[in-house]
FIVEXTI-501750 format. One line per 2 residues: their letters; for each residue x, y, z negated of C-alpha. Coordinates in pm, 1 decimal, padded with zeros to 6 digits, always signed. Example, Ala and Ser with C-alpha at 12.3 -4.5 7.8 and 13.67 -1.06 7.14 Angstrom:
# residues 2
as	+01230.0:-00450.0:-00780.0; +01367.0:-00106.0:-00714.0
***
This chain:
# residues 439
xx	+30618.5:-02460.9:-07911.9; +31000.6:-02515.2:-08080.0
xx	+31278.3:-02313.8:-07873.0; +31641.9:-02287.4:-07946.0
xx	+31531.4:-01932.4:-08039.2; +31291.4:-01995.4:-08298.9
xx	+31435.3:-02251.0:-08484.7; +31566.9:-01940.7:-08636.8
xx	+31308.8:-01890.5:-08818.6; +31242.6:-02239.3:-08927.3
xx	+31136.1:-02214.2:-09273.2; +31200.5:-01893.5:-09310.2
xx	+31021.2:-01595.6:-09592.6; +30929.0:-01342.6:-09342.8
xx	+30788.5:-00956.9:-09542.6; +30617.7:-00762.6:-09282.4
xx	+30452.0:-00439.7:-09307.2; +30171.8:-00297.1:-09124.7
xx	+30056.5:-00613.8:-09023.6; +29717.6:-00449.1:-08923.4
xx	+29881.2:-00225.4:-08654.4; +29925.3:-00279.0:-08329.4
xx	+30231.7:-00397.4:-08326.2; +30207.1:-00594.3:-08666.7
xx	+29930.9:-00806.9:-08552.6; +30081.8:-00881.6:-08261.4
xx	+30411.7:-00963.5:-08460.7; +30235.0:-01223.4:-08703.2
xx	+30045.4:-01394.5:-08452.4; +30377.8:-01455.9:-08205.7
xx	+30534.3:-01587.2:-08590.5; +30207.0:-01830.2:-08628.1
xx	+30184.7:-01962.5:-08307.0; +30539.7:-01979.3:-08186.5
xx	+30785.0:-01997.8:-08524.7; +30746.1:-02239.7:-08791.5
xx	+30822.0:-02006.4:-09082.7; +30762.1:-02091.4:-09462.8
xx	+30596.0:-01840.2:-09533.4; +30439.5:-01476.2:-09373.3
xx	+30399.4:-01230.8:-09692.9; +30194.5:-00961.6:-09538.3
xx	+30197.4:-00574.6:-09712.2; +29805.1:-00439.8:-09672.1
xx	+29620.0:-00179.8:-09810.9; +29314.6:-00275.9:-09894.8
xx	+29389.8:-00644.4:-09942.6; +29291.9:-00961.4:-09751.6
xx	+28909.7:-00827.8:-09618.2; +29101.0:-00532.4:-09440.6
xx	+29304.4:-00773.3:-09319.4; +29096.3:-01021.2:-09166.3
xx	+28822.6:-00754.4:-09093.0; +29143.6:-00602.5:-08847.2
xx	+29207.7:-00922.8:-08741.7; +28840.7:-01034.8:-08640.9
xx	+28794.6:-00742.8:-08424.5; +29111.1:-00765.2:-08219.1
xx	+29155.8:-01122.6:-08184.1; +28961.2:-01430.2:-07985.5
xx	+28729.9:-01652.0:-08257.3; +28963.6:-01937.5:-08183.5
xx	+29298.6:-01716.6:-08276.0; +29103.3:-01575.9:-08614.6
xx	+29019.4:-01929.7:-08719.2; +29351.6:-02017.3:-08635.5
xx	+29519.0:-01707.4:-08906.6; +29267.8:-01738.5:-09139.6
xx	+29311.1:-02090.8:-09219.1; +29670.6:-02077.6:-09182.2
xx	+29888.1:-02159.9:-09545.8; +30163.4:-01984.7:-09448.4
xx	+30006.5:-01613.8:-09475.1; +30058.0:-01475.6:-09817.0
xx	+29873.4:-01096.7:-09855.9; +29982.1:-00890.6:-10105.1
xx	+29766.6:-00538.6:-10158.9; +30009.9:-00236.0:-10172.3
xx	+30022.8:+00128.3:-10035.1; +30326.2:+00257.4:-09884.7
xx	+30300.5:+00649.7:-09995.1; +30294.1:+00524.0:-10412.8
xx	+30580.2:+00463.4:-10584.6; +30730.2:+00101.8:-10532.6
xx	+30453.8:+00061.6:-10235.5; +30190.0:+00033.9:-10513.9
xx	+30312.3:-00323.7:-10612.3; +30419.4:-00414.2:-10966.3
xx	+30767.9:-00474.7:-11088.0; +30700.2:-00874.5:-11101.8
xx	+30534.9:-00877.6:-10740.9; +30844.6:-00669.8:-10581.9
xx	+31076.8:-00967.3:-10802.2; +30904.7:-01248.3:-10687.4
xx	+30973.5:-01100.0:-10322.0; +31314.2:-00988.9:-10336.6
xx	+31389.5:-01376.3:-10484.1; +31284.5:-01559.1:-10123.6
xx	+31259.7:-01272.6:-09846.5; +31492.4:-01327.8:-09631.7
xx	+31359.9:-01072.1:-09326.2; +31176.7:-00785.0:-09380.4
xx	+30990.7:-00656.5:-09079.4; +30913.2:-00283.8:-09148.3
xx	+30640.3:-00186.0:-08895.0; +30414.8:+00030.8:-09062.7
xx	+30386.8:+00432.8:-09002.0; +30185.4:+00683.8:-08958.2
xx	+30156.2:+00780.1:-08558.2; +29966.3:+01056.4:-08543.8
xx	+30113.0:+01320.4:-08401.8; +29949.7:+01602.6:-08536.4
xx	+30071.0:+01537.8:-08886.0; +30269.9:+01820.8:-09026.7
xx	+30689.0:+01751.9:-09164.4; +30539.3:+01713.4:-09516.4
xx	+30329.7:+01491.4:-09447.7; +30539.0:+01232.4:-09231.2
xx	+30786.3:+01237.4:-09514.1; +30497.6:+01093.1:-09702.5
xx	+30404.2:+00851.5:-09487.4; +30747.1:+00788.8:-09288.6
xx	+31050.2:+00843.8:-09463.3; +30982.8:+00811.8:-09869.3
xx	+30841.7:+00463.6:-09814.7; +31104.9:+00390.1:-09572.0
xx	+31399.5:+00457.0:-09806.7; +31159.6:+00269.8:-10093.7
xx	+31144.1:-00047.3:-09881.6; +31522.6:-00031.5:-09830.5
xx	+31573.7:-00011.7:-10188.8; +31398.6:-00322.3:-10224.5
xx	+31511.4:-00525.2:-09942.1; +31934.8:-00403.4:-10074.9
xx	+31839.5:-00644.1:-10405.2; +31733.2:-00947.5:-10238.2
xx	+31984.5:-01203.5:-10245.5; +31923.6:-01364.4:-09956.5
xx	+31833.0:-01088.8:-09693.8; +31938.6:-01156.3:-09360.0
xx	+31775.8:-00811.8:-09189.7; +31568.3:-00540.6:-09247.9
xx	+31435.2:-00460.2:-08941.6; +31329.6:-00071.8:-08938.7
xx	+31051.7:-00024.8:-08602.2; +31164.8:+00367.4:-08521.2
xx	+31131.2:+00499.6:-08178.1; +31293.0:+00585.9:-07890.0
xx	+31150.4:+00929.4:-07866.7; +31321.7:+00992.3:-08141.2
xx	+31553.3:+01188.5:-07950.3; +31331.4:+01404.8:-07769.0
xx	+31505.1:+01681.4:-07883.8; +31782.6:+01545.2:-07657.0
xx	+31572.0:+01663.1:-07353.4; +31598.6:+02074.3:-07468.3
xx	+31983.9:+02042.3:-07513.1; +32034.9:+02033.5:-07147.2
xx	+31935.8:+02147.6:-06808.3; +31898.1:+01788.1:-06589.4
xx	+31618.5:+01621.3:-06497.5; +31716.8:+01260.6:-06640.8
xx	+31759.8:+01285.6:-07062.4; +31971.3:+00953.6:-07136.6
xx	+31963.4:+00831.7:-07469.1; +32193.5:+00569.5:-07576.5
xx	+32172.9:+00310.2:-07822.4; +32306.4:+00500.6:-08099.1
xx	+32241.6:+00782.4:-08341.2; +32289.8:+01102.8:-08178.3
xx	+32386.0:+01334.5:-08512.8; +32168.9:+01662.8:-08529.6
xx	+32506.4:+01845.5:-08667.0; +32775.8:+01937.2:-08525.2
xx	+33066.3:+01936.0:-08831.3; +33006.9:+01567.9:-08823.6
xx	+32975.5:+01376.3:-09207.9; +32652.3:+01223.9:-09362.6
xx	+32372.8:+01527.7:-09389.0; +32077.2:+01316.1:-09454.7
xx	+32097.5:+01329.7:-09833.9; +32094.8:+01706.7:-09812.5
xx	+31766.4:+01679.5:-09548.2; +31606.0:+01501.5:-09735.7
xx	+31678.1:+01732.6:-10071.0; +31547.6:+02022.5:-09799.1
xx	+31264.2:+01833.0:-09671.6; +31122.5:+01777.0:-10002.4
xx	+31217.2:+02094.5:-10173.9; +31112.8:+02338.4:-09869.4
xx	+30885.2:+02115.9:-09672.5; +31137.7:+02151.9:-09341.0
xx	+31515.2:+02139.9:-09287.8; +31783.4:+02354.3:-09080.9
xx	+31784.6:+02082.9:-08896.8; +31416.5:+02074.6:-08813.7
xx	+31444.1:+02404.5:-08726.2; +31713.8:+02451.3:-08495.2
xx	+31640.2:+02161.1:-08305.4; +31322.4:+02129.7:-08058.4
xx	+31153.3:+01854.5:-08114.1; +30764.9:+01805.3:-07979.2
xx	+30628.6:+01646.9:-08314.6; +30723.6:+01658.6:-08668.6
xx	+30703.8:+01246.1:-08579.8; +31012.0:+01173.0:-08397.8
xx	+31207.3:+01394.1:-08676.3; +31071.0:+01218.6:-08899.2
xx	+31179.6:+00865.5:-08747.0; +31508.2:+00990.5:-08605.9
xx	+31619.9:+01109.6:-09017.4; +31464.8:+00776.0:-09142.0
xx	+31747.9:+00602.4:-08912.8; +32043.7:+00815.8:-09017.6
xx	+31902.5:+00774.5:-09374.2; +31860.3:+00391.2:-09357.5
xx	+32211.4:+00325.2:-09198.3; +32376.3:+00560.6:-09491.3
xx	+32198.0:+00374.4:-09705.5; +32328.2:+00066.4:-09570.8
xx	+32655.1:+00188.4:-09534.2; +32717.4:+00322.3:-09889.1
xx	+32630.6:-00049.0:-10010.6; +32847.9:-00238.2:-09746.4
xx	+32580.4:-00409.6:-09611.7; +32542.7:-00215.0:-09227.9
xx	+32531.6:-00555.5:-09104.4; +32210.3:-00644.2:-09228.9
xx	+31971.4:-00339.2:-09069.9; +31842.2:-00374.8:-08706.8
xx	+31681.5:-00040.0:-08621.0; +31456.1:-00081.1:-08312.3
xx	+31312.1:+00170.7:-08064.3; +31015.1:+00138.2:-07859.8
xx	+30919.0:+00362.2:-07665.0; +30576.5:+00452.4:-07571.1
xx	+30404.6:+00130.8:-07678.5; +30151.0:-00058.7:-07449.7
xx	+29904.5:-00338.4:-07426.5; +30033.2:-00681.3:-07392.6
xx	+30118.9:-00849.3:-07092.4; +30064.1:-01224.7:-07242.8
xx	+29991.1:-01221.3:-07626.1; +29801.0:-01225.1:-07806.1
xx	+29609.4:-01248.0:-07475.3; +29652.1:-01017.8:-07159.3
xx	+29578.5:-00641.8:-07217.0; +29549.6:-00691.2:-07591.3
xx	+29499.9:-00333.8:-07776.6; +29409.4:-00205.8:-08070.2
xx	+29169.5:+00132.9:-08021.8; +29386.0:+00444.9:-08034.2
xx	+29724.3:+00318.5:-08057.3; +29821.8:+00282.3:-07693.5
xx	+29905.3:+00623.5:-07642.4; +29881.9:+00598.5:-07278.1
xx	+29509.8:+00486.3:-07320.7; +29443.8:+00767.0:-07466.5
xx	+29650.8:+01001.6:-07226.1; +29422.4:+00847.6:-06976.7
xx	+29100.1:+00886.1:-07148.7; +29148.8:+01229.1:-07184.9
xx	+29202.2:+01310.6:-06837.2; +28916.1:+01123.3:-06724.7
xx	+28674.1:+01296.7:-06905.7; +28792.7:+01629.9:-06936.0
xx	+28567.4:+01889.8:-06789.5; +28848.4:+02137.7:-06731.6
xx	+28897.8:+02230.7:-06374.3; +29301.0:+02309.4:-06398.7
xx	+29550.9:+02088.2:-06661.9; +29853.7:+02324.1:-06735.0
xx	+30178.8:+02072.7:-06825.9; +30460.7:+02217.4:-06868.6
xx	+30815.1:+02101.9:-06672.6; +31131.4:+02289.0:-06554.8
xx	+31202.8:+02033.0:-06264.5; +31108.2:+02137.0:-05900.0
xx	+30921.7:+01846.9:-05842.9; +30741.3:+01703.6:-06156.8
xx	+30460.2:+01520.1:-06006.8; +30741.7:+01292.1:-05827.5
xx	+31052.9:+01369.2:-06134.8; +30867.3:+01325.3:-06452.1
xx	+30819.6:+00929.0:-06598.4; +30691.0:+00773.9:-06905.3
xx	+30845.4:+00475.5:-07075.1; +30549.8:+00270.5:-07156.4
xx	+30694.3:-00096.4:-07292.7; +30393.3:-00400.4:-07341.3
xx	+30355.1:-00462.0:-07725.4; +30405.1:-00826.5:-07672.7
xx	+30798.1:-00753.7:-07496.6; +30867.2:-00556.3:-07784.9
xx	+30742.9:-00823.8:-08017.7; +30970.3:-01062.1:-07784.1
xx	+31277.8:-00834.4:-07832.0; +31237.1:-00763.6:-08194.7
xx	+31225.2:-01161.9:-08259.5; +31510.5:-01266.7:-07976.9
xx	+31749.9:-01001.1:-08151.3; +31682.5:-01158.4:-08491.9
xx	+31756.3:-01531.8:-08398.2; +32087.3:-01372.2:-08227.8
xx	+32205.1:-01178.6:-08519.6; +32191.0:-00865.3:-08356.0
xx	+32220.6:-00520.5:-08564.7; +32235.4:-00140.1:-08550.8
xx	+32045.5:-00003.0:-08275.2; +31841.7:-00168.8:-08027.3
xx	+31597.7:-00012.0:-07773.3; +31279.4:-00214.8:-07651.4
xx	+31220.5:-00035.8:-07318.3; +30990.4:-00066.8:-07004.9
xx	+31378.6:+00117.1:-06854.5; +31461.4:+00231.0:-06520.2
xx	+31281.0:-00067.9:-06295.5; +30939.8:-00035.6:-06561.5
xx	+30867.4:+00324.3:-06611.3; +30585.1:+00472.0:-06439.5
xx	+30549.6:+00840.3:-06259.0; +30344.5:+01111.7:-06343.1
xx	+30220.2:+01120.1:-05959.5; +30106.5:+00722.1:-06077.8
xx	+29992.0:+00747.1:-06350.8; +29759.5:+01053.7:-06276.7
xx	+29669.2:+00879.3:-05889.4; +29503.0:+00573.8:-06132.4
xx	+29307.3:+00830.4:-06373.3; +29161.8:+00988.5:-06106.2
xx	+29047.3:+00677.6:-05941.2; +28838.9:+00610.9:-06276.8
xx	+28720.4:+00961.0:-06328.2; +28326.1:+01019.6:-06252.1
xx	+28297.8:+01361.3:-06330.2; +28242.8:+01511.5:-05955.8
xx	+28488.9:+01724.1:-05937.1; +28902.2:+01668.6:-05993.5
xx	+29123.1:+01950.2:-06214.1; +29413.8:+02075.0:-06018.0
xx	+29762.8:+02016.8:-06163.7; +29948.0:+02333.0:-06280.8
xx	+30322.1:+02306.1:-06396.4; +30480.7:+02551.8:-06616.5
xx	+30814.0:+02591.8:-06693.7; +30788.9:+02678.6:-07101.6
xx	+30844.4:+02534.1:-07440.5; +30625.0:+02232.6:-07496.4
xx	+30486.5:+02374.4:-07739.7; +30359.9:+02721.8:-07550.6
xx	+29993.0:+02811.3:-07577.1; +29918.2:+02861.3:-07234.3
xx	+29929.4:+02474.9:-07182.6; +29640.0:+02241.6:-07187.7
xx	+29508.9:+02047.4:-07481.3; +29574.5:+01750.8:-07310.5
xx	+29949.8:+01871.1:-07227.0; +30004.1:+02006.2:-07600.9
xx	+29874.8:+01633.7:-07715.6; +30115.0:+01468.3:-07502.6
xx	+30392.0:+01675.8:-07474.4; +30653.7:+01465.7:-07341.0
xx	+30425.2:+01419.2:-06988.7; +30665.7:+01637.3:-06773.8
xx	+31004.8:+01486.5:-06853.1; +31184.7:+01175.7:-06805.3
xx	+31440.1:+00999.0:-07045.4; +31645.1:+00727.6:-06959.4
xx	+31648.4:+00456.3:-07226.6; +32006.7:+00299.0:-07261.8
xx	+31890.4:-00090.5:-07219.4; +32218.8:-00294.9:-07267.3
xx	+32214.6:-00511.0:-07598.7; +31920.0:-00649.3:-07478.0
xx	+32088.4:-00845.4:-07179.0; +32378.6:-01008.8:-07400.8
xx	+32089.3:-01138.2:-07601.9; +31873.2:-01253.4:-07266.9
xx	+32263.5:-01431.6:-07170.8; +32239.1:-01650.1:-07466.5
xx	+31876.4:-01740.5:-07426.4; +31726.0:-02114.5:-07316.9
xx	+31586.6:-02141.7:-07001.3; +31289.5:-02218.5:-07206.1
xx	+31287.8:-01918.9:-07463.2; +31281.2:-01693.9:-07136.6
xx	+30982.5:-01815.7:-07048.2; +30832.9:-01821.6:-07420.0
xx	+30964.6:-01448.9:-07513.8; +30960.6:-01247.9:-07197.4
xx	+31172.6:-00956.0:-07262.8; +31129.8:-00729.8:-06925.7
xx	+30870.5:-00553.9:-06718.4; +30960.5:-00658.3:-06332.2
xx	+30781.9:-00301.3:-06223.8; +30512.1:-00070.5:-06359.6
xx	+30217.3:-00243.6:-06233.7; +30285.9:-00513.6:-06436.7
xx	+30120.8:-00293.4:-06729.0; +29980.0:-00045.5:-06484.1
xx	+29626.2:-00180.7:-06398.5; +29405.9:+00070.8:-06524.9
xx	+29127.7:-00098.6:-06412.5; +29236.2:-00379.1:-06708.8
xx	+29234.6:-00109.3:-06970.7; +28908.8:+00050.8:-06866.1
xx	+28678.1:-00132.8:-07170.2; +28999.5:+00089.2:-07434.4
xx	+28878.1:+00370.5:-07216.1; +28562.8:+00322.6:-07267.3
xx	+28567.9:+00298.4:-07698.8; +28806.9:+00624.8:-07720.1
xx	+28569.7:+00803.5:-07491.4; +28230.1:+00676.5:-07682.2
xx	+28428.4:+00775.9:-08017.8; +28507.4:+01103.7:-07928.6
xx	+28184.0:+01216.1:-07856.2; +28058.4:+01037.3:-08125.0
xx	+28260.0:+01226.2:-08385.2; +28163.1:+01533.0:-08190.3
xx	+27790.8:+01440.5:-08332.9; +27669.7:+01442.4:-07962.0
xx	+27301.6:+01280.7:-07978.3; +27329.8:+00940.1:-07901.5
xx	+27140.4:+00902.5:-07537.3; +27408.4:+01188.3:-07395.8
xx	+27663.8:+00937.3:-07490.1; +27516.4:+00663.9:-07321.3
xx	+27413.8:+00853.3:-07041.4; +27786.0:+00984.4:-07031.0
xx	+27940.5:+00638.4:-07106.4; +27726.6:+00493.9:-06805.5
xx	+27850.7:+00762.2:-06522.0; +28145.6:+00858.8:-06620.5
xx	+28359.6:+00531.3:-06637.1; +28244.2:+00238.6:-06416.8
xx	+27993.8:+00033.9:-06623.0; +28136.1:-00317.3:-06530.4
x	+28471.4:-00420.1:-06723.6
***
């Protein structure tokens, strides 16, 4: 259906990378359905069958048909970590001639990777892509998917309970100028950075994303075109409220699937988290924002010319507790007894904590994502792209029903064991008691 919005993207040469992700698929199937672009050049490694393989297994029959006979999908095989994403020097000139958006959504998120290796697979091919998109003549935006917990450090500099981040780069040094040349030299040479170093973050990650955008915008800067990068920050990313269907996820990259998974089946008798607020149960939140709403904000901010930084946020009125969250786990958990909750006021990264806390390390603060830009786009919307692109959660049990999420639960639980080479009628037996058997 045509909005005011999307003609925007009427004809249009849309690049998008990581179009098998989460949020990638979700991206290209809001383009299909809703915008009538030219043309959807997709960056995949391993070619069209990974694609549509991906694509199979997450979507309905009657949304695959619908992609795979589309015209307007163009897939070109590359990898991100090899020099010029693996493409050759006529396929990156035939792109930069028509793109005219580039959608960057591809990155590594697991957590566990060390600073090395999320330079590999986070910033090199970031600053590559950028490259690229600077020589096309007709580039409108290179849109840059970071996070907002890329300022978790933010949370260590200060003794509050509430961590507000604004939408804006908050510098790692203090004698101000453009460092991120000389990080990246470090990064690369020594495998860290001062920076890295004095600053706390939980994961090598969200350093990771938080240099890409100070790199990207100096970048950007240095060739006079700041105008033409949107850098935007999800925060903990969720299934969908609407599309591609209700509860749509992809297995282990809803982090707060997994969060819950974990708990459910744990075996442990006391979780240590760690905290230093008096009442964390009650104080502590997590930002958890429906893939489809950031899909919504990403594409509303492009058909009103927004740039710099923009945050795609459950905020204030759509974040969820940890009293809530951990209330819902326990009403799925079938293990007969419940752990008790211990909170410990350390470094996140202490070893007297749990597994599950040192996995999910930010359980046991709460940030406060600055959500303004978002409203002087929803001003200038039609009454009838508001109801098309959604861009808000009206409270956390809009993407709070566990109960919805329980078949996710379900998968990550059965994998686990699996790779744990548990013999297969423990699993079942497992699968059958420990997680309610009807969906």
């Amino acid at each position: 259906m045509a909005t005011s919005s999307t003609e925007h993207f009427r004809g249009k040469y849309i690049f998008i990378t990581g179009a098998t992700g989460f949020l990638g698929l979700a991206l290209v199937v809001k383009l299909l359905f809703e915008a009538d672009c030219q043309q959807l050049t997709l960056l995949v490694r391993g070619g069209e069958d990974h694609l549509f393989s991906q694509y199979r297994d997450a979507l309905s029959p009657a949304q695959y048909q619908f992609i795979f006979e589309s015209k307007k999908i163009k897939i070109v095989a590359g990898d991100l970590t090899l020099p010029r994403l693996g493409l050759s020097k006529d396929t990156i000139a035939e792109l930069q001639c028509s793109t005219q958006v580039i959608v960057h959504s591809a990155s590594s998120i697991n957590l566990r990777k060390s600073l090395p290796e999320v330079a590999i697979s986070i910033v090199d091919p970031s600053l590559a892509l950028a490259q690229i998109a600077l020589e096309c003549p007709h580039l409108e935006r290179l849109v840059y998917i970071s996070t907002a917990y890329a300022n978790t450090h933010l949370h260590m500099l200060h003794s509050g309970t509430e961590t507000f981040v604004s939408e804006q780069i908050h510098p790692l040094r203090s004698s101000g100028g453009d460092s991120t040349a000389f990080e990246i030299e470090d990064l690369h040479a020594a495998g860290t950075t001062p920076e890295y170093r004095f600053h706390n973050f939980p994961f090598p990650y969200a350093y990771a994303k938080h240099l890409t955008e100070r790199a990207l915008l100096s970048l950007f800067a240095q060739r006079r075109k700041s105008d033409k990068l949107l850098i935007v920050r999800p925060s903990i990313i969720g299934p969908a409220l609407r599309d591609p269907y209700p509860y749509y996820e992809i297995r282990g990259s809803a982090p707060a699937t997994s969060w819950l998974a974990a708990v459910v089946t744990s075996p442990s008798v006391r979780i240590n988290f760690c905290s230093r607020f008096t009442d964390p149960a009650r104080q502590s939140n997590i930002d958890e924002v429906p893939v489809d709403v950031v899909v919504n904000r990403i594409l509303m901010h492009l058909s009103h010319h927004s740039s710099g930084v923009v945050h795609a946020v459950a905020g204030q009125r759509g974040r969820r507790s940890f009293e809530n969250m951990w209330a819902k786990a326990m009403t799925e958990r079938r293990i007969p007894w419940r752990p008790s909750i211990g909170w410990r006021n350390v470094d996140w990264s202490d070893e007297g904590l749990h597994p599950i806390a040192k996995a999910f390390k930010i359980v046991g603060t709460s940030f406060l994502f600055e959500d303004v830009r978002v409203y002087d786009v929803w001003k200038k919307m039609s009454d009838a792209d508001k109801v098309a692109f959604p861009l808000f959660l009206e409270s956390p049990e809009q993407s709070g029903d566990v109960c919805r999420r329980r078949e996710d639960v379900r998968r990550q639980v059965e994998r686990f064991f699996r790779k744990k080479k548990w013999p297969g009628f423990v699993v079942g037996f497992l699968m059958h008691n420990l997680i309610h058997a009807k969906v």
